[in-house]
N, C-alpha and C positions, 0 to 999 in steps of 0.2 A: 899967333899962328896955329891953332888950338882947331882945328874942324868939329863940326857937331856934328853927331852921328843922327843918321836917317836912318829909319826901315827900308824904305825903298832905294837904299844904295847895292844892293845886290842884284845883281846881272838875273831877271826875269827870264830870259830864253836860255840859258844855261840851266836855270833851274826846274820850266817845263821841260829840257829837254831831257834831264837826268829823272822826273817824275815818271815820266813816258815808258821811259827803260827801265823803270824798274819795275812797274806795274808788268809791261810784256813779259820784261824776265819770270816772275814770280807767275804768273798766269801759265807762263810755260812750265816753269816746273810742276805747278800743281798738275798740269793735264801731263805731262810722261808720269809724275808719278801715281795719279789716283783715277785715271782715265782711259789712259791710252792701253791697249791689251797688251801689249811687248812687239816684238819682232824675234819672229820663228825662223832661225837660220838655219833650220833642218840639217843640222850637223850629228843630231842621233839617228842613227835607224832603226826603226821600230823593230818591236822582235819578232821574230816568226814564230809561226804557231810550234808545238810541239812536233808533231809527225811531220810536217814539212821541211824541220830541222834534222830529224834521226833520217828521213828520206833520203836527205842531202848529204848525211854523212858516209850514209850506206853506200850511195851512186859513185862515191868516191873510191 
C-alpha cells in the first residue's frame, strides 16, 4: 500500500496562482517604496514669510 511519489503530484494552479501573487505583491512594494513620490496630505502649513507674520500679529 506504499504509493510512489511523483513530481507532478502537486496542485499546478495553486502554485501559478501563489507565483502570480507573489511576483505583484513584491512589484508592488518595490514601486511604493523606490518609485512612487509619497502622498502629500498637506496637513502642515507652510510658513509665512516674516513681515506677513509680525503684520498679522500687529493687526491683532
Amino acid at each position: 500500500m506504499s504509493q510512489t511519489y511523483q513530481y507532478s503530484d502537486y496542485n499546478r494552479g495553486g502554485m501559478l496562482a501563489f507565483s502570480f501573487s507573489m511576483v505583484i505583491t513584491l512589484v508592488f512594494f518595490v514601486y511604493v517604496a523606490f518609485i512612487h513620490s509619497g502622498v502629500d496630505l498637506k496637513e502642515i502649513q507652510p510658513d509665512q514669510p516674516k513681515a506677513e507674520a509680525e503684520a498679522t500679529v500687529e493687526s491683532e
